[in-house]
N, C-alpha and C positions, 0 to 999 in steps of 0.2 A: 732479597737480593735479585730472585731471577725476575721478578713483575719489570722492573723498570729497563733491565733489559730485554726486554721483550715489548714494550710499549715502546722502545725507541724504533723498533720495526717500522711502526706507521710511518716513520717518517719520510722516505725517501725523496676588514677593517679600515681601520683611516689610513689616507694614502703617508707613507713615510717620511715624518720632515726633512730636509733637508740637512744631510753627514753635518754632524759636528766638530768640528775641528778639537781635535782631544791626540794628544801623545800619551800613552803607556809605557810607564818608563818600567821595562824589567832590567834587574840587575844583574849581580854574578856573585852574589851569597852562595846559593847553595855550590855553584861552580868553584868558589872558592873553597871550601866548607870540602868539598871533593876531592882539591888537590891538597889540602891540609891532613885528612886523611891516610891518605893514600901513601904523603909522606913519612906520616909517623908509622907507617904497615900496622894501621888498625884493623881488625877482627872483621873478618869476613862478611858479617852481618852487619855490622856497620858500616864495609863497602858498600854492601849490594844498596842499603838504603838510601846513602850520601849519593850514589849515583845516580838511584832512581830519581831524586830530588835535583838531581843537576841537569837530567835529560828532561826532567819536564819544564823547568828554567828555560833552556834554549829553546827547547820546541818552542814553548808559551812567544818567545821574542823572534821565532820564525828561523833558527838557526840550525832546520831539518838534520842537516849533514853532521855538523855537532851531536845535537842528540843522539843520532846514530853511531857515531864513533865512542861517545860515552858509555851507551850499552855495550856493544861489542867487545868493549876493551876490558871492561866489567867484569862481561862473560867469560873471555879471557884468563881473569884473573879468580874468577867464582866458582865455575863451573863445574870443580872439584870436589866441594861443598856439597853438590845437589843431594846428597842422602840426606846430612846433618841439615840443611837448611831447603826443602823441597822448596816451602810455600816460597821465599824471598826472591830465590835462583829461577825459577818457574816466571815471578814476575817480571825479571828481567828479559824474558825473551816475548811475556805479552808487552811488554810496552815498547820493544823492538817491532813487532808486530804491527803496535801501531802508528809509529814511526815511518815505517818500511810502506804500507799503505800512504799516508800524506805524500810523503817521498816520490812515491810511483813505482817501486821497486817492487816489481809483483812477486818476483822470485823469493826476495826476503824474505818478505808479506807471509805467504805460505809458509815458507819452510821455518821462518820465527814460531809460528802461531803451530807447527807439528811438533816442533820441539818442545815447546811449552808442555804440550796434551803428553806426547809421550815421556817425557820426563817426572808428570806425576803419575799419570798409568803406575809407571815403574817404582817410583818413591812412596807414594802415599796411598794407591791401589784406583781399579781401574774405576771402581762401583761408589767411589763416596761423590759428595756433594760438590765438591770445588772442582773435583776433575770432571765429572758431569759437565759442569756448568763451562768449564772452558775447554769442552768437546764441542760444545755450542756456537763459544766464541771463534774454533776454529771452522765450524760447517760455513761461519757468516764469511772470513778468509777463503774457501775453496769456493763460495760463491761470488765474492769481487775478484776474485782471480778468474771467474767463467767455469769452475768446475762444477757444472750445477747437478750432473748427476751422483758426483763421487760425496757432493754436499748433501744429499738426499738422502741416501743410503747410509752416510755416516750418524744425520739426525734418526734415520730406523733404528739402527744401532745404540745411541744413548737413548732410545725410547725403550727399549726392550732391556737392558741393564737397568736405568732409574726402575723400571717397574719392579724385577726381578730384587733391587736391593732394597724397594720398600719407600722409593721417594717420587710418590705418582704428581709434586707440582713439577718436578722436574722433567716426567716424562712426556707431561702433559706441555710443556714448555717446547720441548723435543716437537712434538706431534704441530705446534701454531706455528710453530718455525716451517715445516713444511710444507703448510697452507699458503704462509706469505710465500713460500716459493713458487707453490703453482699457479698464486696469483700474478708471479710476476713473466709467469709465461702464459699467463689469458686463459688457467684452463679453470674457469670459474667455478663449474662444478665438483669438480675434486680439491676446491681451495675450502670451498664450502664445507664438504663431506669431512676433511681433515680438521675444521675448524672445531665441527660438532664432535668432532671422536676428540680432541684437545678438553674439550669439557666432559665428556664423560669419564674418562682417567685421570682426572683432574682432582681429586678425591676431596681434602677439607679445602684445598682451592677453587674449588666449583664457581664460585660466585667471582672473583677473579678472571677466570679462563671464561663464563659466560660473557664478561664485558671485551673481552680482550676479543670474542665471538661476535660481539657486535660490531667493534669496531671494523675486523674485516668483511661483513658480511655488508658495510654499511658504504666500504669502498668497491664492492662490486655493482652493489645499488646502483650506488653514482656513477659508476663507470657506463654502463646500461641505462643512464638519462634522469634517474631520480635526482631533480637539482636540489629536492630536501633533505635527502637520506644527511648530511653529518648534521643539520640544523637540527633533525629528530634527536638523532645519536647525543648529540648535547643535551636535551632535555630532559634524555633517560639518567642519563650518566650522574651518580650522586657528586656532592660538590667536593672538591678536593682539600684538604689542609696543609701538605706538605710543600717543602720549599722547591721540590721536584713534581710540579704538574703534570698531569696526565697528558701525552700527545695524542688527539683523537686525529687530525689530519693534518696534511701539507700537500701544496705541490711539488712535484723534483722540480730543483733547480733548472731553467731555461737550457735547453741545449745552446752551449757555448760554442760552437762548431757552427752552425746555421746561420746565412745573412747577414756579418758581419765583415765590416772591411780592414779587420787585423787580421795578420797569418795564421790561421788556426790549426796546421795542420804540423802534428808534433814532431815531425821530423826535424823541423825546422826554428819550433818550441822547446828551448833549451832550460828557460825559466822554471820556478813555483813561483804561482802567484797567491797570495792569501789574506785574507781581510777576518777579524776579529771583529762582531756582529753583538752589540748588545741592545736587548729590547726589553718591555715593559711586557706581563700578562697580565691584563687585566683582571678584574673581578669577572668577568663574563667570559671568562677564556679566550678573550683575541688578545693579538700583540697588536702593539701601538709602539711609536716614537724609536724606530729600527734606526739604528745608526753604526757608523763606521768607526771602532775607536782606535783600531790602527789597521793598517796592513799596507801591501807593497806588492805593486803592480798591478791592480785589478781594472785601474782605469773604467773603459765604460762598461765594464761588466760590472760595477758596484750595485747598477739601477736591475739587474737580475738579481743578486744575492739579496739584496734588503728586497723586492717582493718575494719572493720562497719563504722569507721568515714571516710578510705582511699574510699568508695566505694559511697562516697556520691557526688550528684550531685544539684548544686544552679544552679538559673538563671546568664549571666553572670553579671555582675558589672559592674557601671560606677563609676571609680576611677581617678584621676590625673596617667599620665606618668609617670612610674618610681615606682609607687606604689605597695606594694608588697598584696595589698590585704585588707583583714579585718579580725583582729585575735578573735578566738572567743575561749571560755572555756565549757565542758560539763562535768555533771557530771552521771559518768556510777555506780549505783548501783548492785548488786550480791547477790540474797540471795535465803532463801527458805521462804515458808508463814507459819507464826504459825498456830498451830492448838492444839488438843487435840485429843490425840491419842486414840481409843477404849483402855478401862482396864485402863483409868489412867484421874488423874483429875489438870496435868499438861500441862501449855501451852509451848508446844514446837517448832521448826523448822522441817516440815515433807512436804516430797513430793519434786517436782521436782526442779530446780534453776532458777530463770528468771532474766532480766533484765531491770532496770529500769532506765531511762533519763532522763534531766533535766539540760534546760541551765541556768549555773552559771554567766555567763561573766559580769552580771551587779552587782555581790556581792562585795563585797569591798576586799579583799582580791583577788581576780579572777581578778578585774578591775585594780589592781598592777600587778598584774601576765601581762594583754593583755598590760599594758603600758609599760612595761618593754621588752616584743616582739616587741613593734613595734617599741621603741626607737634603739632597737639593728639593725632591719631590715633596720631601716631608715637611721641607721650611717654606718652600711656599701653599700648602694646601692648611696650612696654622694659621 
């Protein structure tokens, strides 16, 4: 569970055919499935889950505001629960969390993702696994919110707990998390030094945490001029089986703010703009054939989002002959962060446009989308 959350870290070929014109029809099952519940005052546990499934519904069809009000209303009515139902109650405020993030709503964002952490602290204790682990997910929250020191400090702190309760991948997880952080303030040698102390406590993870040690050691390379370090890094790296590949690199997404001649400045940016991005990984670990299968308002920022994903690099793959890959779906949000401007006591969209990620491919609607690529791919390559 923690590997793959941590190889999405990294992420922050042939040039991309041209968007295919493809509609995603998501429905309102589970939205329905929700209010039918709710009617009959079914069992708490079967709220918290019907809702979970209706907030990812809307989200998946781009219906932010929705999914948001699903969870919260949820919570509303769950919250009560939290002793008898930690784990269910707990995920209702990470997936507000990550709601509140697409959204822009920084405030949410954090304070979902604290509520989360402190609610199992208190239900299911401070030192097991899952609260670990979404101490984790909350340090990666106080870091898109700009808390990068209170982020630091709190991954020292799951590092020294995991150890003390005996779960050194965990601590060791703790410890690369704070590498990617100082790599992402230039300080390359202490991104380095934390990378090699991630593998030394790393304990029957060792070999794990060593690759996870290459891969960042292989973007400071590159950052310093090495234009081979991920070509290397690919070579070393054993081949991958899973339907979840290895991200060895990416570029970030084009600053959306720079030399363009739309308003970009959020004051003024009242939209979300967001495009569903599905691509092919090849057998060699490139993506090919990036395309647009829905989204709304991206305009000519489409030709930024599909290179970020053209530039990405997986371990390679071990597939059947003849196989064209493993098709996956992401989804790219665009927005600016609310806030409340000085002189006004409105919440509005202010300040700069960022981008936010997020694989879909296992949602129901996405999971139609990746079978219907691969049936096509697989009746013409017959």
């Amino acid at each position: 569970m923690l590997l793959p959350i941590l190889l999405a870290v990294a992420q922050t070929t042939t040039p991309p055919p041209a968007p295919v014109e493809e509609i995603v029809v998501v429905g309102h099952r589970a939205t329905d499935a929700l209010a039918a519940c709710i009617a009959r005052q079914c069992p708490p546990a079967e709220d918290v889950e019907a809702s979970l499934q209706a907030s990812v519904e809307q989200f998946t069809a781009g219906r932010y505001a929705a999914a948001r009000q699903t969870l919260q209303r949820s919570i509303r009515r769950n919250r009560a629960y939290a002793e008898q139902l930690p784990g269910p109650v707990s995920s209702l405020y990470a997936t507000l969390a990550t709601v509140a993030e697409h959204e822009g709503d920084s405030n949410l964002w954090k304070t979902a993702a604290r509520t989360n952490v402190e609610l199992l602290r208190r239900h299911v204790g401070p030192s097991v696994p899952g609260t670990l682990l979404e101490e984790i997910s909350f340090a990666d929250a106080l870091m898109g919110t700009g808390n990068l020191s209170t982020a630091s400090d709190n991954l020292a702190k799951v590092e020294r707990l995991a150890l003390e309760a005996g779960h050194p991948g965990i601590a060791a997880g703790a410890a690369y998390r704070r590498a990617w952080l100082a790599f992402a303030q230039r300080d390359d040698g202490r991104a380095a030094k934390l990378a090699d102390h991630s593998v030394a406590i790393a304990g029957p993870a060792k070999a794990d945490f060593a690759r996870l040690r290459d891969v960042l050691k292989s973007r400071i390379a590159l950052r310093k001029g090495d234009s081979g370090a991920i070509d290397a890094l690919v070579a070393s790296i054993p081949r991958d089986d899973s339907q979840r590949p290895t991200l060895l690199f990416s570029q970030p997404v084009e600053d959306l703010n720079v030399d363009t001649d739309i308003v970009t400045n959020g004051w003024n940016d009242s939209g979300i703009r967001f495009a569903d991005v599905g691509y092919w990984i090849r057998p060699d670990g490139r993506t090919d054939g990036a395309e647009i299968l829905q989204g709304s308002g991206l305009g000519q920022w489409e030709g930024a989002v599909l290179r970020q994903v053209s530039t990405r690099r997986y371990a390679s793959l071990t597939v059947p002959a003849g196989t064209p890959g493993i098709y996956r779906v992401d989804r790219f949000t665009i927005r600016a962060t609310m806030g409340t401007p000085t002189g006004s006591r409105i919440k509005q969209r202010m300040g700069r446009l960022t981008t936010h990620i997020i694989d879909l491919t296992e949602t129901e609607a996405m999971t139609a989308a990746q079978k219907r690529r691969v049936a096509e791919a697989t009746a013409t390559s017959s």
